[in-house]
C-alpha positions in Angstrom: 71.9 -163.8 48.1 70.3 -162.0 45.1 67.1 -160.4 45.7 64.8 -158.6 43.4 62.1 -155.6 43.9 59.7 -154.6 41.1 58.8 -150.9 40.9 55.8 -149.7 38.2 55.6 -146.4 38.2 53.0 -145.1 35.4 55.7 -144.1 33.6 57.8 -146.9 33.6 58.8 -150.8 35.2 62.2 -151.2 36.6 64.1 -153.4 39.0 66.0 -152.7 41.7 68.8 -155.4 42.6 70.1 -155.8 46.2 73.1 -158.1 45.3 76.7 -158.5 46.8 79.0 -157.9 43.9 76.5 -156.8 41.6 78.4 -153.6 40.8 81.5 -155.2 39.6 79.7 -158.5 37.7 77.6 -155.7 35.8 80.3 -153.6 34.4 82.3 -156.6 34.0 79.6 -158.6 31.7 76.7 -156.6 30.5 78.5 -153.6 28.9 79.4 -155.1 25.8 77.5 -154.2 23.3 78.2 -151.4 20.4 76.0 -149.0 22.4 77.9 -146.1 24.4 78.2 -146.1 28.2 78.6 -142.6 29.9 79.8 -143.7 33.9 80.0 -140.6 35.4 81.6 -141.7 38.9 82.9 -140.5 42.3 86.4 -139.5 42.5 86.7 -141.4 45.7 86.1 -144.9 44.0 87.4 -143.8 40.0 90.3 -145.8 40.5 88.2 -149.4 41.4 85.9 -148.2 38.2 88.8 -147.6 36.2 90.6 -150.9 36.3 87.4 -152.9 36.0 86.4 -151.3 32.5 89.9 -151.0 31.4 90.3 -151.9 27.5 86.5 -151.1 26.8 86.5 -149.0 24.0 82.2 -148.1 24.2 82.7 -146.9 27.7 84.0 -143.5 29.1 84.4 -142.0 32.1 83.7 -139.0 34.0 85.1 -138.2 37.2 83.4 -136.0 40.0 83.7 -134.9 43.7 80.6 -136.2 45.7 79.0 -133.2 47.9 75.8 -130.9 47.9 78.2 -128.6 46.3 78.3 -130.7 43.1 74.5 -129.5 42.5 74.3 -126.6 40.6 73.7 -125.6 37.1 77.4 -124.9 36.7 78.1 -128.6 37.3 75.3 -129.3 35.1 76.9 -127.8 31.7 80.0 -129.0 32.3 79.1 -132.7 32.0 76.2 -132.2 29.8 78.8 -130.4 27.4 81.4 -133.5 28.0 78.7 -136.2 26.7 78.1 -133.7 23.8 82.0 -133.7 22.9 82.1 -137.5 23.3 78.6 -137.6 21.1 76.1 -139.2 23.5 73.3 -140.6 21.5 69.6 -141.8 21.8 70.8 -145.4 22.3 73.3 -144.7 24.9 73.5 -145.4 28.6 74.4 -143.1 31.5 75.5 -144.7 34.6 75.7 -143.1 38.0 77.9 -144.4 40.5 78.5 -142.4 43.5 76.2 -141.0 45.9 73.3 -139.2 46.7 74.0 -136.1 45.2 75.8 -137.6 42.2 72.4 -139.6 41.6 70.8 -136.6 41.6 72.5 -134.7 39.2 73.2 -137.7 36.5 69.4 -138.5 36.5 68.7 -135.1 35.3 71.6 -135.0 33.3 70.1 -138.1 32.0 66.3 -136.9 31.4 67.3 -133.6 29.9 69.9 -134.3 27.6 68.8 -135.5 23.9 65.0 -135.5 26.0 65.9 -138.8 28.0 68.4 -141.4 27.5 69.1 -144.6 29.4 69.8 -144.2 33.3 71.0 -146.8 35.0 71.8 -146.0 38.9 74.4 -147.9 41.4 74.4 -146.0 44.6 77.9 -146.4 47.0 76.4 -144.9 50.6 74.0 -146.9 52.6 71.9 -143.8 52.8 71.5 -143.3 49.0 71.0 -147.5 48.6 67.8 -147.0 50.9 66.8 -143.8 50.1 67.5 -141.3 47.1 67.9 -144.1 44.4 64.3 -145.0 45.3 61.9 -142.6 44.0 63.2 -140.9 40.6 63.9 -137.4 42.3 66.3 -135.6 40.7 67.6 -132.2 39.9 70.5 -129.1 41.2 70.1 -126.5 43.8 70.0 -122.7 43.1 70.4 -119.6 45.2 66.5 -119.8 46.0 66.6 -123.0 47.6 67.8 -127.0 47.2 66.0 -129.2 44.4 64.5 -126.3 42.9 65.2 -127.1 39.5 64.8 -131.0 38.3 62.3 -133.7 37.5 60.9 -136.7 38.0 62.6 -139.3 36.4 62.7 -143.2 37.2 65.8 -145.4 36.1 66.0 -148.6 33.9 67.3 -150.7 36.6 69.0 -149.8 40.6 72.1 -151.9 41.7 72.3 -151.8 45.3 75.9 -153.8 46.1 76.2 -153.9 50.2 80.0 -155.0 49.7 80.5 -151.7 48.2 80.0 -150.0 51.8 83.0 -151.2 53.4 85.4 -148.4 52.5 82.6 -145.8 54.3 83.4 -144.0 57.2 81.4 -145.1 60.5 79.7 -141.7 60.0 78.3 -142.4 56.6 76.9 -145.7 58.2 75.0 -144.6 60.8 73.6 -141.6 58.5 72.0 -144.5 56.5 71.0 -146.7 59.4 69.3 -143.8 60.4 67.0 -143.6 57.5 66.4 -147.3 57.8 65.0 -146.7 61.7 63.0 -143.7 60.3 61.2 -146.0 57.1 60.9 -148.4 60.0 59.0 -146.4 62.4 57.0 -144.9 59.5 55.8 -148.5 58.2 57.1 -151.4 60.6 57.1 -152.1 63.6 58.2 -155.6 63.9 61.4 -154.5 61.6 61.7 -152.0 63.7 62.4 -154.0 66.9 64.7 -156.0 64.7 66.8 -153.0 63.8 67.1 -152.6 67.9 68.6 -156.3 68.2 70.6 -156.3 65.3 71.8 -152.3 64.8 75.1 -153.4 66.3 75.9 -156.0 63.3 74.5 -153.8 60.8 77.3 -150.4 61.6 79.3 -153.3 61.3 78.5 -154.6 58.0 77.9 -158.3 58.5 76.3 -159.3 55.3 73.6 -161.4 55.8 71.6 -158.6 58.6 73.4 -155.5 56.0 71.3 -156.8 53.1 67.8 -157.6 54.8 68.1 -154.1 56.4 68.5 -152.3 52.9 66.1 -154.6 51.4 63.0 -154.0 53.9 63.8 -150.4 54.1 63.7 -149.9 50.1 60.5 -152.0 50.3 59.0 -149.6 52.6 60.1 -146.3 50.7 58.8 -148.3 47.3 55.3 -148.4 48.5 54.9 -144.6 48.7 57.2 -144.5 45.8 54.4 -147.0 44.2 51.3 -144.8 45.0 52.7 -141.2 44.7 55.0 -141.2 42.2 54.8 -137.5 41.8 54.4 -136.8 45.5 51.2 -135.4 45.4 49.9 -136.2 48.5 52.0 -134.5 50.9 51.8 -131.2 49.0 
């Protein structure tokens, strides 16, 4: 079942989309127009990407290799230099598809490049569905220290697809259920003695508890999200 979260920032509205499918019906129907789409993706799931935007001509695809080591500047220049070659312009969309750190990097490949162009974010770990896409944190590491070097910088829409879990390691899982009990015990109690009845069904990936689970925990990060954009209270 389709559900919907509204997120105002000061600087911008946006929804995020907690959908089954949502990943494949939005390259599949929305990407025709004469505009140019940048998906920068993760090598693991290129080949899934690949045959669903086969024939597109306004579409082109990057390939990366999902870790903390993707982070740095290096990493930066080379795909900022490939949407320059393929001449990325003010009306085009970058599209992020991967994980965490992918997010990171394409939304401030995204904010920096011709000042700001189009971000559109679909997150492929459970801990990057509940956590990292929510928020508008971005940026690389350096020698000094992680996140060093980024901005703020919210998306035009999040696609959170559950279905798109199932090729994840049990490890990856419970690394995102993990961040779900924490927004839990932050915020919720009463979801948080639901996650203790129903955590077996979730590392599972039964649907219908997979879904409410992401969808209460991104509710929960969105309210700080909400107030402290910026995160100025914590400093």
């Amino acid at each position: 079942m389709k559900k919907q979260i509204s997120i105002k920032t000061k600087n911008k509205k946006y929804k995020i989309i907690v959908n089954n499918g949502s990943i494949n019906a939005y390259l599949r129907s929305e990407l025709n127009t004469n505009s140019k789409y940048f998906l920068i993706v993760d090598s693991k799931i290129s080949k899934k990407i690949s045959k669903i935007i086969k024939n597109k001509k306004n579409i082109y695809l990057i390939k990366l290799k999902g870790s903390e080591r993707l982070k740095t500047i290096d990493n930066y220049w080379k795909v900022i230099s490939k949407l320059l070659q393929k001449k990325i312009d003010r009306s085009s969309t970058i599209i992020a598809i991967g994980g965490g750190t992918l997010g990171d990097l394409c939304g401030f490949i995204s904010n920096t490049i011709l000042r700001g162009v189009k971000f559109i974010l679909m997150p492929t770990t459970l801990l990057s569905q509940v956590d990292s896409s929510i928020g508008g944190k971005n940026g690389i590491n350096s020698k000094y220290g992680k996140n060093l070097i980024g901005t703020f910088y919210q998306p035009n829409i999040v696609l959170i697809d559950p279905t798109i879990l199932k090729s994840l390691p049990l490890r990856q899982i419970k690394s995102g259920y993990a961040e779900i009990v924490k927004h839990a015990l932050i915020n919720d109690k009463k979801f948080y003695n639901w996650l203790k009845i129903n955590f077996k069904k979730i590392l599972l990936l039964k649907k219908n508890e997979l879904s409410y689970a992401i969808l209460k925990s991104i509710k929960i990060k969105a309210k700080y999200v909400i107030s402290d954009e910026k995160e100025k209270l914590i400093n």
